[in-house]
Rosetta silent file (secondary structure, phi, psi, omega in degrees, C-alpha in Angstrom):
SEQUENCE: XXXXXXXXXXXXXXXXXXXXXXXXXXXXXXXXXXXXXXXXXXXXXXXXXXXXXXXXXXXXXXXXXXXXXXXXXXXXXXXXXXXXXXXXXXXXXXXXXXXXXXXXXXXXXXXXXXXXXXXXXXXXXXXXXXXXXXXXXXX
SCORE:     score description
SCORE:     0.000 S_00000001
   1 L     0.000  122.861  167.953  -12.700   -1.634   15.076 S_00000001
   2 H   -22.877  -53.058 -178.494   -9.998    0.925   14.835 S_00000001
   3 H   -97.221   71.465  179.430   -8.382   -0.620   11.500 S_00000001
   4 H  -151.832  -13.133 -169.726  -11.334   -0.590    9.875 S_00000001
   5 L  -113.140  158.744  172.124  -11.988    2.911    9.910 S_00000001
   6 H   -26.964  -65.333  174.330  -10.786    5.599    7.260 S_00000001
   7 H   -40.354  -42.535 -163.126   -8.603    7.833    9.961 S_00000001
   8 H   -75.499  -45.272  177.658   -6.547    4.776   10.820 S_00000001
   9 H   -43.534  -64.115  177.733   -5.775    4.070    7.295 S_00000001
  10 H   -70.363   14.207  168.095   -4.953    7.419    6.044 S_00000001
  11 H   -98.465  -38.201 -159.950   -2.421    7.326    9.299 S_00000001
  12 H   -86.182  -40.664 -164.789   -0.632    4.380    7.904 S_00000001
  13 H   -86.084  -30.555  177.353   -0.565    5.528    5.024 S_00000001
  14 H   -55.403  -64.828 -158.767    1.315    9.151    5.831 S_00000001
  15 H   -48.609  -26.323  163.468    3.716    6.691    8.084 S_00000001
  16 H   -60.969  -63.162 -149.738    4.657    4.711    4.796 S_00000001
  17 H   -84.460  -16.909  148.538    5.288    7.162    2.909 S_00000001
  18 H   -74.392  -37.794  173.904    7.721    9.018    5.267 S_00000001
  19 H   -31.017  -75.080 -175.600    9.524    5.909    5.782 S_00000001
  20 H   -40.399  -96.596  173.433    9.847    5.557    2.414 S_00000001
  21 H   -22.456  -57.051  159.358   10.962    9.225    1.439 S_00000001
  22 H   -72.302  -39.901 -177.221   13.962    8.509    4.046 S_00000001
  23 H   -59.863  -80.125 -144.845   14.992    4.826    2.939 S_00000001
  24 H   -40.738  -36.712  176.284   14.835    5.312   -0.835 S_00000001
  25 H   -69.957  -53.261 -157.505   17.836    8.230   -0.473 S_00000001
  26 H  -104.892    0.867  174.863   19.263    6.934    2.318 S_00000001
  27 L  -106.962  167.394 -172.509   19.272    2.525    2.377 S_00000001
  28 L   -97.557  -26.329  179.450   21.098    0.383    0.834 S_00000001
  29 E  -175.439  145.533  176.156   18.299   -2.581    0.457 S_00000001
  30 E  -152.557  162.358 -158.674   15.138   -2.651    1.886 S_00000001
  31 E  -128.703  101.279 -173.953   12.282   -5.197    1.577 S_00000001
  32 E  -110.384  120.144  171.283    8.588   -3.940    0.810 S_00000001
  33 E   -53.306   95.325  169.373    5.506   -6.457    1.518 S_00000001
  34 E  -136.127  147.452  145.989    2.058   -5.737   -0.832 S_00000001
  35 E   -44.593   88.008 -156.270   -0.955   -6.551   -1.047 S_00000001
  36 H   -34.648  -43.493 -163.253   -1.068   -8.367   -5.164 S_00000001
  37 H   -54.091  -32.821 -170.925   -4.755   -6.766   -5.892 S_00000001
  38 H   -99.467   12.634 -176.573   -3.857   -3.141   -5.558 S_00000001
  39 E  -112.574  132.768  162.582   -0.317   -3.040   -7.545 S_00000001
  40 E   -81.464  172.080  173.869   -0.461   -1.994  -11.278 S_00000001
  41 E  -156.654  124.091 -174.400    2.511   -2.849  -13.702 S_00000001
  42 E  -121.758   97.216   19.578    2.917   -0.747  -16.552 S_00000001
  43 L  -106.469  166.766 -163.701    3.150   -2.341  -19.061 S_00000001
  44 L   -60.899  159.040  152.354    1.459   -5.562  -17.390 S_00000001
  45 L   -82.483  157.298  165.301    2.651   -8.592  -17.528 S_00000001
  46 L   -29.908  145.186  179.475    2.733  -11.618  -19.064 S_00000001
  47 H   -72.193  -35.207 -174.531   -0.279  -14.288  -17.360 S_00000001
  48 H   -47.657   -1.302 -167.737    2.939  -16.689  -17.117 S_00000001
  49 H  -117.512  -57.605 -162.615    4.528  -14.250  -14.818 S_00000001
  50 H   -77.079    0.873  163.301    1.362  -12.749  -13.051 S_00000001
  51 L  -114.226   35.190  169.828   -0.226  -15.839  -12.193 S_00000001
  52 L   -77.218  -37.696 -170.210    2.488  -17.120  -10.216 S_00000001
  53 L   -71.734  162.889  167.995    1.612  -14.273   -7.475 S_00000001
  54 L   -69.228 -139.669  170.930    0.200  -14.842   -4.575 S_00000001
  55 L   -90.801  -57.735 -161.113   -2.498  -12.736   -1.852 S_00000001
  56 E  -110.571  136.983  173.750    1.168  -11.045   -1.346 S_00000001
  57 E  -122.625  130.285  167.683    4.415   -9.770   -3.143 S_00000001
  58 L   -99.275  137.792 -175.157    7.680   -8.765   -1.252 S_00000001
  59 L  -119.459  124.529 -170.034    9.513   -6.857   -3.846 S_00000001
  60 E   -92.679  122.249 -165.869   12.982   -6.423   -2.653 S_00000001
  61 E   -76.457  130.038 -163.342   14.144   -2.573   -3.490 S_00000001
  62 E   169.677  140.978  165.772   18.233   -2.507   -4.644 S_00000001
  63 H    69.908 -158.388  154.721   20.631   -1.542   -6.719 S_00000001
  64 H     3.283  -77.946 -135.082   18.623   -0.564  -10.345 S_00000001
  65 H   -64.854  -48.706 -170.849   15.306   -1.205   -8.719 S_00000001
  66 H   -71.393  -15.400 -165.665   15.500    1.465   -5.511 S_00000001
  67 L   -71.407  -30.358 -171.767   17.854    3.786   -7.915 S_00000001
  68 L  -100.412  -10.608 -163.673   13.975    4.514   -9.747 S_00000001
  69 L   -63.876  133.360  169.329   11.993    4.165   -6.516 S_00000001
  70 E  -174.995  167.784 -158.851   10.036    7.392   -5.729 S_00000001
  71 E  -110.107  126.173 -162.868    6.889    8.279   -4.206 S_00000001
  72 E  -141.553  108.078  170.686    3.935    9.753   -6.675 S_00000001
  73 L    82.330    6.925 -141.436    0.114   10.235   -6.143 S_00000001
  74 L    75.701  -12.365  170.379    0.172    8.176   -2.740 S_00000001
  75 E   -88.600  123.779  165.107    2.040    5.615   -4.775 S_00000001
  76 E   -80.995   96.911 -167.793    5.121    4.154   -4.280 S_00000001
  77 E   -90.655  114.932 -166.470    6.762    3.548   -7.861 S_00000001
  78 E  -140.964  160.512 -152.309    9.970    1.272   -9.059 S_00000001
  79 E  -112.086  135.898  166.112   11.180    0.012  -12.286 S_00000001
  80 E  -151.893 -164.110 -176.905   11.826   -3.724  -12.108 S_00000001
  81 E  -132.658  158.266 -168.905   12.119   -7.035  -14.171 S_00000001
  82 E  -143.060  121.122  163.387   10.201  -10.140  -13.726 S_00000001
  83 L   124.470  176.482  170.612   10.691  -13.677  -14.828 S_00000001
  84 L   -95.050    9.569  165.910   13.940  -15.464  -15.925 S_00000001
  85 L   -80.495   -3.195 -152.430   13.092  -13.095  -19.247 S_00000001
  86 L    52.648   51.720 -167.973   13.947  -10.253  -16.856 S_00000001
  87 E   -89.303  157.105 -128.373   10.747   -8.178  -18.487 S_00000001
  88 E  -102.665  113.995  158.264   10.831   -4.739  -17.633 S_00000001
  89 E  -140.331  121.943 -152.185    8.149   -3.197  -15.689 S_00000001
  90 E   -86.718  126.646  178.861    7.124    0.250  -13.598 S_00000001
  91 E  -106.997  117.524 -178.973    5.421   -1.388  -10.491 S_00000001
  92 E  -119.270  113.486 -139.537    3.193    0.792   -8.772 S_00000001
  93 E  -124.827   94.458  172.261    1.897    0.232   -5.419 S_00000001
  94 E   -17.674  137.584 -162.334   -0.565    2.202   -3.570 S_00000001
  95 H   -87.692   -2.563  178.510    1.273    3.208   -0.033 S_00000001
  96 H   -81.686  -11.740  160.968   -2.277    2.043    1.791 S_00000001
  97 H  -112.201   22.368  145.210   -1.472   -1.595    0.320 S_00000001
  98 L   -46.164   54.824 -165.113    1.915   -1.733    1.824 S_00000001
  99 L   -38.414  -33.375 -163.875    1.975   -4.243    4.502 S_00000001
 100 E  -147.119  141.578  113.822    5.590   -4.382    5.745 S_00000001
 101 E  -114.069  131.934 -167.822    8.559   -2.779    5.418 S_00000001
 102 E  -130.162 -172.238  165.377   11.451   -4.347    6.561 S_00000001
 103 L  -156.996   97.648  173.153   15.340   -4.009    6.053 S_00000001
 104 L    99.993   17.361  174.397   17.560   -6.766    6.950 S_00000001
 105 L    85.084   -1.420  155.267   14.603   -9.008    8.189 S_00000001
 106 L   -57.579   78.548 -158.927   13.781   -5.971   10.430 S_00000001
 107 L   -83.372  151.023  155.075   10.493   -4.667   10.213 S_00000001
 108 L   -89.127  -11.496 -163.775   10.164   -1.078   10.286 S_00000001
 109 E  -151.213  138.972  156.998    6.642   -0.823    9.302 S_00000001
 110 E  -150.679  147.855  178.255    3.855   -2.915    9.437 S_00000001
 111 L  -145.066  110.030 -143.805   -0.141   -2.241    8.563 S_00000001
 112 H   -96.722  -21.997  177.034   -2.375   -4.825    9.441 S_00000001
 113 H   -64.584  -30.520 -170.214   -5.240   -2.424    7.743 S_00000001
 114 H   -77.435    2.371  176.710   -3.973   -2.866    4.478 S_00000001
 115 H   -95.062  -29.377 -174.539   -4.792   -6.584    4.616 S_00000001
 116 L   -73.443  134.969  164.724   -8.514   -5.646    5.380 S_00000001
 117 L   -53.347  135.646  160.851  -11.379   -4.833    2.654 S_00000001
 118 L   -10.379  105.137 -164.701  -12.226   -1.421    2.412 S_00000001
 119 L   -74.448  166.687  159.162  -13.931    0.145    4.953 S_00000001
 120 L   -60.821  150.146  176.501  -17.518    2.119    4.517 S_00000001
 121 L   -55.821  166.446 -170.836  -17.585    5.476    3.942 S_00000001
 122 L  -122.188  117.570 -174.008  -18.110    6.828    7.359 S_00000001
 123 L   -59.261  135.340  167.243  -21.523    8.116    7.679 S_00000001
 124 L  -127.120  132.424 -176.691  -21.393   11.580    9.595 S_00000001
 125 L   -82.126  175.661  178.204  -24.675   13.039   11.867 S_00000001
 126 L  -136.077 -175.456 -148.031  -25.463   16.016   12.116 S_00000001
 127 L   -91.237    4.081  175.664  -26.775   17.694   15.657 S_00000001
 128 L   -90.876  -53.060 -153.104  -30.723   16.843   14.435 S_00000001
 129 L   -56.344  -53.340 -153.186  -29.484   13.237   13.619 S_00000001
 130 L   -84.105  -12.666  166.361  -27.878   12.640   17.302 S_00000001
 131 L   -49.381  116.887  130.095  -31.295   13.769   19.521 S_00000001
 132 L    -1.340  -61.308 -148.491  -32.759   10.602   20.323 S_00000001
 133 H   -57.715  -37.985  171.649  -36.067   12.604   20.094 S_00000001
 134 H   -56.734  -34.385  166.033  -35.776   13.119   16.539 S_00000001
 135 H   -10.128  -55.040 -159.419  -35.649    9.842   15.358 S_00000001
 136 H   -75.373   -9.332  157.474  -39.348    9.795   14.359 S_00000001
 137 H   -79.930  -11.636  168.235  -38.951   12.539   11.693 S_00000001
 138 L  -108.390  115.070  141.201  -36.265   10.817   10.015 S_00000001
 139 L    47.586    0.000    0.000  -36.101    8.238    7.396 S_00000001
C-alpha cells in the first residue's frame, strides 16, 4: 500500500511543511490535527494535563501561540499554555505526525499516513538479487 511506504511519507511531509511556512506569516488562525505519541512538550507537562489527551490533539495556532510558530528539524514548533493554570509549554510536533490542517473548518491538508505505524525500512535488491536464477545462492 502506497501510505505505507517511506516515499509517500516523506511527500506529506515536504507538503506540510510548505503549507505551514505560508500560513504561519501569512493566516490569521489556523487549526493543526496531531497525532498525541509523536509531540514533545518542553518542559512536559503535568500527568493532570497530559492524561486528558487523546489518540489526537488539534492545537488551534493564534494570536501568542502562531506569533512563536516556526518550522525546525522537520518539526513544527509553538509556545502554548495548557490547563485552566495556563502552564507554559514549547510543543513540538514532528510535520510527519500532522494529520490535518485546516483553517476555518477547511481542510487544507490532510495525511492519512501519519495515522499509520511506521513502515519497514524498504529493503532494496540489487541486479543478482532480482534473477530468479539466483535464488539458490542466496540466503
Amino acid at each position: 500500500m502506497i501510505l505505507q511506504t517511506t516515499k509517500f511519507r516523506k511527500i506529506k511531509a515536504k507538503h506540510a511543511k510548505e503549507l505551514l511556512e505560508f500560513l504561519i506569516p501569512n493566516a490569521e488562525e489556523f487549526d493543526v490535527l496531531c497525532s498525541t505519541d509523536k509531540i514533545t512538550f518542553n518542559p512536559e507537562l503535568p500527568k493532570h494535563i497530559s492524561s486528558a489527551f487523546g489518540e489526537v490533539l488539534v492545537f488551534t495556532l493564534a494570536n501568542y501561540t502562531l506569533s512563536t510558530a516556526k518550522i525546525m528539524d522537520n518539526k513544527l514548533t509553538f509556545e502554548a499554555g495548557f490547563g485552566e493554570e495556563n502552564i507554559g509549554s514549547v510543543v513540538s510536533v514532528p510535520l510527519s505526525a500532522i494529520i490535518q490542517i485546516t483553517e476555518e473548518e477547511t481542510p487544507l491538508f490532510i495525511n492519512v499516513a501519519a495515522t499509520l505505524p511506521k513502515p519497514e525500512p524498504e529493503k532494496t535488491q540489487n541486479p543478482f538479487e532480482l534473477n530468479p536464477r539466483n535464488k539458490k545462492f542466496m540466503n
